[in-house]
C-alpha positions as CSV (number, residue, x, y, z in Angstrom):
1,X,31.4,-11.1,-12.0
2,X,29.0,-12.4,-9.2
3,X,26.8,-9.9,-10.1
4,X,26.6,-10.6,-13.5
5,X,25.7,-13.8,-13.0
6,X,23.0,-12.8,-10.7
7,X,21.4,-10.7,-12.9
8,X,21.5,-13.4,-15.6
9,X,19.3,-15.8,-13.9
10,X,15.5,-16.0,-14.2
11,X,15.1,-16.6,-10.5
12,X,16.8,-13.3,-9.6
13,X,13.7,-11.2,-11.5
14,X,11.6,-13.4,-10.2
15,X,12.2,-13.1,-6.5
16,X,12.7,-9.0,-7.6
17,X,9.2,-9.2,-9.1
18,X,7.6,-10.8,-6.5
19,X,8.7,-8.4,-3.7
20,X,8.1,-5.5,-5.8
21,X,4.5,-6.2,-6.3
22,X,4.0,-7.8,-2.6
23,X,5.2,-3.7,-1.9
24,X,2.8,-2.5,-4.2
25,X,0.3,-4.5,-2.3
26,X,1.3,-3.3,1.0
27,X,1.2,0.2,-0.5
28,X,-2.0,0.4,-2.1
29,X,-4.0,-1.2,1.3
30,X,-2.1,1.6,3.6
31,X,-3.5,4.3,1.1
32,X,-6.7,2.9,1.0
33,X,-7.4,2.3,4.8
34,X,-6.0,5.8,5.6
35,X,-8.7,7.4,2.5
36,X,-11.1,5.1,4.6
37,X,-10.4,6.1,8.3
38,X,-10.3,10.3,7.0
39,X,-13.5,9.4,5.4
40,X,-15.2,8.3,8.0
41,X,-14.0,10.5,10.6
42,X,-15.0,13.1,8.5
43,X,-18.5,11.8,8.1
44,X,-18.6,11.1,12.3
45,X,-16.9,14.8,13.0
46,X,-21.0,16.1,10.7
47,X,-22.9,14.1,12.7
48,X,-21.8,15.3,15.8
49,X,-22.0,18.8,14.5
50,X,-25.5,18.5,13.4
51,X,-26.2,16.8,16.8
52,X,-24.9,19.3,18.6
53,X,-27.0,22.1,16.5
């Protein structure tokens, strides 16, 4: 019965909301940092090839 009355309140899909998009948020930065860094290092792994040519 607890849990009914959990899921009843408005508070309960708040809180759910809120740490459901803060994990999005979290998500999406990790992705984008790592699409970042790989491009980058890809970038800096041509230069030093054409420097070494």
């Amino acid at each position: 019965m607890a849990v009914l009355s959990l899921l009843r309140t408005s508070t309960f899909w708040l809180v759910l909301s809120a740490v459901l998009c803060g994990a999005a948020v979290v998500i999406h930065g990790s992705a984008s940092y790592d699409r970042g860094y790989a491009t980058a290092r890809a970038e800096g792994d041509a230069a030093l090839l054409n420097l070494q040519l």
